[in-house]
N, C-alpha and C positions, 0 to 999 in steps of 0.2 A: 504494500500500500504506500503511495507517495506520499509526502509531508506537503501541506500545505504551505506558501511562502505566508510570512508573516513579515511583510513590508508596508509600512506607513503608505498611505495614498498619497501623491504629489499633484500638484496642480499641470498642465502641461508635462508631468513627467519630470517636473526642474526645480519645484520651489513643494515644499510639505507645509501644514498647513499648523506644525508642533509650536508652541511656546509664541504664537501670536497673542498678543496682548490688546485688549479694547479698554483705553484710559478713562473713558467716561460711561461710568455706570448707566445714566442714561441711554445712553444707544448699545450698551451691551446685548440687550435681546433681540435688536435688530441688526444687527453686523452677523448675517450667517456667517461662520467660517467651519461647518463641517466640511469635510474633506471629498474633494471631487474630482476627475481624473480630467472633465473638458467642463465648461462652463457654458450647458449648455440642456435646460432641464423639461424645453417641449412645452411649456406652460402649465408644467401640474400641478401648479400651488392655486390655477384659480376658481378651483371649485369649493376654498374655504375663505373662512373671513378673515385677513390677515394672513393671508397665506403669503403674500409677497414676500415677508417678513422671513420666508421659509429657503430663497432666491439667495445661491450663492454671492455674496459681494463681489464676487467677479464676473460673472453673469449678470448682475446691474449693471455695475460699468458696462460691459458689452453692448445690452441692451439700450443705454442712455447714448454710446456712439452711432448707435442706427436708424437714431431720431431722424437726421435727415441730410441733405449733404451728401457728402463722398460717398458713403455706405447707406442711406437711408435702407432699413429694410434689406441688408443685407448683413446675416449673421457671420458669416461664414468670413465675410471681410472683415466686421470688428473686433470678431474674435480673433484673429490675424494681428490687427493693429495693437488689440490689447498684450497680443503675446510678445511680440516687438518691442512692445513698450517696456514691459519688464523685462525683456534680455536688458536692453538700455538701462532700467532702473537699478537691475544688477551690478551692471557692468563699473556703474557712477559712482554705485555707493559701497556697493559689498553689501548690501542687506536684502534680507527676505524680501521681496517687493510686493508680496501683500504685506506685510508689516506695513510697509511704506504707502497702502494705500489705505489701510487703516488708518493711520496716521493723517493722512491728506483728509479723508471725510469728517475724522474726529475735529479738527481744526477749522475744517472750512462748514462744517452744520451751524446754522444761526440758531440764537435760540430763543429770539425774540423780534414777532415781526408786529404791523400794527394792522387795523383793521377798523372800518369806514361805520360810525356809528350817525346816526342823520336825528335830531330831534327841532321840530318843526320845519321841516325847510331849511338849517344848518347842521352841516356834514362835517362833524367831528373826528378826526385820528385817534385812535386808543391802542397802547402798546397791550399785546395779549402774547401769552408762550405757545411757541411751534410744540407740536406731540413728538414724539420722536422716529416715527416710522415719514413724517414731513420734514423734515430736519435731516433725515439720511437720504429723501430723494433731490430736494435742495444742493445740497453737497455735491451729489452726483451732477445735477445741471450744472453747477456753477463749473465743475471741474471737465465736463466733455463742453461749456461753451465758451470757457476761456481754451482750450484747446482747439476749437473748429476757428472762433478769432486769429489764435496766430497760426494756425496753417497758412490761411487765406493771403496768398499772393507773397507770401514767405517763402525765405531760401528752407527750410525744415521742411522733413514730411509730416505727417499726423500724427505716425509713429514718438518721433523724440519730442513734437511738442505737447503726444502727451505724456510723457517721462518727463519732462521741464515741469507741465505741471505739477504732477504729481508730486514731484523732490522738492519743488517749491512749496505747494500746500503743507506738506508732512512738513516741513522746518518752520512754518505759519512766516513765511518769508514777505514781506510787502509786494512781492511783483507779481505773485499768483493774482491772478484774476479772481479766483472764489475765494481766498481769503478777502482781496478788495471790496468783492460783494456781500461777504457776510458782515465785513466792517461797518459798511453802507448801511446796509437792510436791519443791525445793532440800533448802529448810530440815531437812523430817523424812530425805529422806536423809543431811543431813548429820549428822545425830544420830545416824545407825543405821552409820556406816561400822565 
């Protein structure tokens, strides 16, 4: 009788998914990081409530790159670019590069947006808290549309600008884009409290 191999599951086959860390307890239950061989799950989270919640974080990102542009609707390409992207992230950093996009979403999630209250005929702002399963698809935009920004008519492909992103978000560095925007989208709530 043969032994069964008892090998960790790796992502792409390159990166294992051991000793990833989610800093904010908040978005802890929503950063899948169960172990998955492609990132890529057919849509079977959506026959429950919440089930998105069940979507490997790499498979978000993929998904949030095929919104539209280069790959709209095209899996098979952003998952490509996702994968590029983390050789790149590797390559930059030496780190796990899901770490590193853990990382990127933890920093770039707002966690405070405002929201259009009208009493008689004047249209008041009121800061109110994101939930956290909004706050993780937030991050996602911010981080594939500061990515699809500097592609466009840039010397980089999509590939390393989104590995630029990402290493940028993950260090909460001012020139990411969805750090920029969650600063933004803070900031005017915190105006409006």
């Amino acid at each position: 009788m043969a032994e069964a191999k008892n090998e960790s599951i790796k992502l792409f086959e390159k990166w294992g998914f051991d000793g990833i860390q989610v800093g904010d307890r908040g978005l802890q239950r929503y950063i899948n990081l169960k172990p998955v061989y492609t990132a890529h799950s057919g849509g079977r989270h959506e026959h429950r409530r919440f089930g998105k919640s069940d979507i490997s974080i790499v498979e978000k990102l993929a998904n949030e790159m095929m919104r539209y542009g280069q790959c709209g609707g095209k899996k098979s390409r952003a998952l490509s670019i996702v994968k590029n992207a983390f050789e790149i992230i590797h390559l930059r950093t030496g780190k796990n590069p899901i770490q590193v996009l853990v990382s990127a979403i933890e920093n770039s999630a707002p966690c405070e947006d405002t929201t259009r209250i009208s009493y008689g005929g004047i249209v008041y702002h009121h800061a109110v808290d994101i939930s956290p399963t909004r706050r993780v698809d937030l991050a996602m935009r911010f981080i594939t549309e500061g990515t699809r920004r500097a592609s466009i008519g840039g010397q980089k492909t999509v590939d390393e600008c989104l590995a630029d992103e990402l290493i940028a978000a993950s260090e909460r560095d001012s020139k990411s884009y969805a750090v920029q925007k969650r600063d933004e989208m803070e900031r005017v709530a915190l105006s409006s409290r």
